[in-house]
N, C-alpha and C positions, 0 to 999 in steps of 0.2 A: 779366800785367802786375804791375811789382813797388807796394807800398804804400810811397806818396813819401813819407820822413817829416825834419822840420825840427827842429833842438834848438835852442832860445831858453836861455841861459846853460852854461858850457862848464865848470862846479864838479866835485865830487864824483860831481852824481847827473847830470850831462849826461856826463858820461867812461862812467857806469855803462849809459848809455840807447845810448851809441853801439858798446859791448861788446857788449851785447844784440841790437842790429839787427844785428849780423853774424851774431847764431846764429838768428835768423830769417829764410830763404829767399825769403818771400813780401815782404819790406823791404827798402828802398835807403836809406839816410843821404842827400840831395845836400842838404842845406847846414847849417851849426851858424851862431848867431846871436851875438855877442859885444857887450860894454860896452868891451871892452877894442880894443886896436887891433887887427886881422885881422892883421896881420905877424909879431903877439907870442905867437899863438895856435897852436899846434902839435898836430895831429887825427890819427887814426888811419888813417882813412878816407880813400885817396888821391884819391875819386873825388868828391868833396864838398868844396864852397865853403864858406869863412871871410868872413861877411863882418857888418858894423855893422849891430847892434839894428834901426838907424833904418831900413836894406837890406829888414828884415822884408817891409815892403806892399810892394815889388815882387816878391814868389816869391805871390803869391794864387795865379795859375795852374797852378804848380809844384810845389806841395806837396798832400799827401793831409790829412796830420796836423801838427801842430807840436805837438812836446812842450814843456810849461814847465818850466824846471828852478830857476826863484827862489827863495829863501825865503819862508815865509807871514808873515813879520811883515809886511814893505813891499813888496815886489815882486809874490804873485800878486794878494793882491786887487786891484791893478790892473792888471794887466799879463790875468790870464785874461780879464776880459770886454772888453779892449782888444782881446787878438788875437782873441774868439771874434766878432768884428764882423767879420774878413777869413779864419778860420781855422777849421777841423776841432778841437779843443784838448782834450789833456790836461793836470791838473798833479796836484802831490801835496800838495792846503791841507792842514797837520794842527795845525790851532789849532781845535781839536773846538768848542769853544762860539761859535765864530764860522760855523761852516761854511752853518748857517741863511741869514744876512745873503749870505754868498758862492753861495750856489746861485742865490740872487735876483737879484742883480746878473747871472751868468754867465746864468742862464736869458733875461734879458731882451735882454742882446746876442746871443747866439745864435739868439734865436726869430727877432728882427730881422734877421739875417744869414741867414739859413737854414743853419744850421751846428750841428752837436752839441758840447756841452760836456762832459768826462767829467774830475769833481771830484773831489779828496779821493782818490786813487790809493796803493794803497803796501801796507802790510802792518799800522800802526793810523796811520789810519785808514786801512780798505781790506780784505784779508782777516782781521783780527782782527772787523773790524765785520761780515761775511758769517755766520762762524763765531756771534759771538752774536746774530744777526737767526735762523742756524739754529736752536740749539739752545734758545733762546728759543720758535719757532716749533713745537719735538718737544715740549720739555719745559715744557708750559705752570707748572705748580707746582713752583715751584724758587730757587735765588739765583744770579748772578754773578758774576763772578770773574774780572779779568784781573790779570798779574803781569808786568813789565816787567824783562826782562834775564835774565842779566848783560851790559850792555852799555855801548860808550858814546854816552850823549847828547851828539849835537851840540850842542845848543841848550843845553842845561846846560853844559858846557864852554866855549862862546862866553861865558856870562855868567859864567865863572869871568873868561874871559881878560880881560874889561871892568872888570876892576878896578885899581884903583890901586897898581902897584907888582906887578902880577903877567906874565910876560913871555911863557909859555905853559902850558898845563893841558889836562889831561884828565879827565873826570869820568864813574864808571860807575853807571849804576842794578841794584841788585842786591836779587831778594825775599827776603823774610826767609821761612827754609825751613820755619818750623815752621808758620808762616799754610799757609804753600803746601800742607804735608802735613796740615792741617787741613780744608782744602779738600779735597786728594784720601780723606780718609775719612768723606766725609760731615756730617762735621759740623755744615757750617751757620754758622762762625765770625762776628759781628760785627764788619768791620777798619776799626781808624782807618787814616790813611792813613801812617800812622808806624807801625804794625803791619803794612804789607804788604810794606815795599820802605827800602832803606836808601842811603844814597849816600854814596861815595868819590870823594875828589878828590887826582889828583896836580899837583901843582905848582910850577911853576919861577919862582922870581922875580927882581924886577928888583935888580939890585947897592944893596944898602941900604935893600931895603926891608923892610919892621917885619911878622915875620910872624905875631906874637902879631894886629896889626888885621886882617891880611889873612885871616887866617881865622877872626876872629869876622864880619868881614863874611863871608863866606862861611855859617856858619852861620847866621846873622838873613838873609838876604836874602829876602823874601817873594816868594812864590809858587813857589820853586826848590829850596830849601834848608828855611827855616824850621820846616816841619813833621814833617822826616826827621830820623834819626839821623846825623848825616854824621861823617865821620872822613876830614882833611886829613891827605896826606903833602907834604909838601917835597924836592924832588928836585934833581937835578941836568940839566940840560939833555939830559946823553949821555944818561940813564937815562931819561927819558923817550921820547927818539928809538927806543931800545934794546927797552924795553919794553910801550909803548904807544906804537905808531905805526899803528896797523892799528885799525878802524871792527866791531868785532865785534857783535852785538846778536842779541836773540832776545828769548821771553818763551812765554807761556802766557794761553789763555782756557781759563776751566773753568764749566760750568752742573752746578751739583747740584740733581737734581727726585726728584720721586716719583711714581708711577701707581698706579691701581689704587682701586677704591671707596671706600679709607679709605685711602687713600695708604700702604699697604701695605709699597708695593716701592721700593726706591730707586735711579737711576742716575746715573753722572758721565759727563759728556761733555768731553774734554779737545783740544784742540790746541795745537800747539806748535812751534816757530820755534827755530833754534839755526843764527845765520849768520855766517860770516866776517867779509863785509862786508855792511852797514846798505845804503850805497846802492847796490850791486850788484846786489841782492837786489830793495831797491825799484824801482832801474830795470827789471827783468823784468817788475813787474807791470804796470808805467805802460806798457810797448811790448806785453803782452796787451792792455792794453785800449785804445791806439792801433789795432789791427787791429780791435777791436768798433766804438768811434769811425767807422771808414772805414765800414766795414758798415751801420753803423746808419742815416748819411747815404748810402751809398746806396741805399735803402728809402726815401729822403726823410724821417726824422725829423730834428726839429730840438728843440733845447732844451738845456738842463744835463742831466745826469744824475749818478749816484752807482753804489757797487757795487750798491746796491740795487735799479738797476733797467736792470742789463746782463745778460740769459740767458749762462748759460755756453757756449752751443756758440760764440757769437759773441768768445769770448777766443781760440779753438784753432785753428789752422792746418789739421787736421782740418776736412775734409767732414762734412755732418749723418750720412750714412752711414757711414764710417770709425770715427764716436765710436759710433755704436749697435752696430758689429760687434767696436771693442776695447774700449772705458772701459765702458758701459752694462752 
């Protein structure tokens, strides 16, 4: 029997989530959820229902899983432990300083519901966090290191687009490569955060408008900008479409430690990401761990969880036996 699974918003990473369940055999798509009108909405998936948000609590029966695909500023923290009251539920929260507050919340509709909740899904937060929970855990005397890009930030981009006078933008995080090779020789570097990672912004503006303020706001904007080096282009519409129309991202974690009686010996532990698309990519992870989700409730666990506390056989499609005789 196939794993029913439901996509709650039809953006980016819901288009990415339902690409996915097609290269997963053991998954079915039957229904995407929308805000928008179900007529307006157009799916891949010929064998799966279009229907209104509100539609959700009628499929309780019908579905295994339901993926969330909202943004973490206002949509999941309410919406995950909304649906994890009637639902199986994954999302991908990656507003890192808040995720504490959000496991709490989702833990307690779910325990209540007897339902599993599986947080914070994607690649950071999510397999970048696994990576340093491992190499953290080998290498106990050491420092960390992640590096972000080259790519682009959605959520940086959106706050380019939120400005006055500006009509579309794209913005890519990109590390500064001498940190990066600082890191891979050991060294041990100190980095501000203006020392790790720089940021470029293309963008189009609106007919008149003043692009000396528009990109000093862009430079001062706190929390996004302010503490990087950034470097504004001004484009033109085509050239934007032309050259930056595609969601590329990747990055790096790196732990540099030492062993040995007197710390002797020294090791780098590196991984590394280098993807076309951003939520293509993320969508893979969040339908692995949609199929752990199912698994796990049926075993009867309930609660939130995190990648931190999903065993790997439970991502893979792979029998326990299968992985012991090919992966192990």
């Amino acid at each position: 029997m196939s794993i029913r699974i439901g996509i709650l918003g039809y953006g980016n990473l819901g288009r990415g989530v339902e690409c996915a369940i097609k290269h997963n055999p053991d998954m079915e798509l039957v229904a995407v959820f929308t805000r928008r009108d179900p007529k307006d909405v157009t799916i891949l998936t010929e064998t799966a229902a279009v229907c209104r948000t509100e539609e959700a609590k009628d499929w309780k029966d019908k579905i295994d899983v339901l993926i969330l695909c909202g943004g973490s500023a206002t949509d999941l923290p309410v919406q995950t432990p909304e649906y994890a009251s009637m639902f199986n539920v994954v999302d991908s929260f990656d507003t890192h300083a808040r995720i504490p507050e959000h496991f709490a919340n989702v833990d307690a509709a779910a325990k209540s519901a007897g339902k599993v909740g599986i947080i914070s899904v994607g690649w950071d937060p999510g397999m970048f966090s696994l990576n340093r929970m491992y190499a953290n855990a080998v290498l106990t005397e050491g420092c960390d290191y992640t590096f972000w890009g080259k790519g682009v930030s959605q959520g940086h981009s959106d706050a380019v687009r939120r400005i006055k006078g500006v009509k579309d933008a794209k913005q890519y995080t990109i590390p500064v490569e001498s940190a990066l090779e600082s890191v891979r020789k050991g060294e041990n570097p100190k980095l501000t955060t203006r020392e790790k990672h720089t940021r470029e912004c293309f963008v189009v503006l609106e007919e008149g408008a003043d692009a000396a303020r528009v990109e000093e706001e862009i430079k001062t904007m706190p929390n996004y900008f302010s503490d990087y080096d950034t470097t504004v282009h001004f484009i033109s519409e085509e050239e934007l479409k032309r050259d930056h129309s595609g969601i590329p991202h990747g990055g790096f974690v790196l732990r540099s430690g030492k062993t040995g009686w007197n710390n002797e010996n020294s090791h780098l532990i590196e991984y590394s990401l280098k993807l076309d698309s951003n939520p293509e990519f993320t969508s893979c992870v969040i339908v692995a761990y949609a199929r752990a989700a199912y698994r796990m409730a049926a075993e009867g666990q309930t609660g939130c969880r995190t990648v931190f506390d999903v065993a790997p056989a439970y991502l893979s499609a792979m029998s326990p036996e299968e992985l012991r005789a090919s992966m192990l």
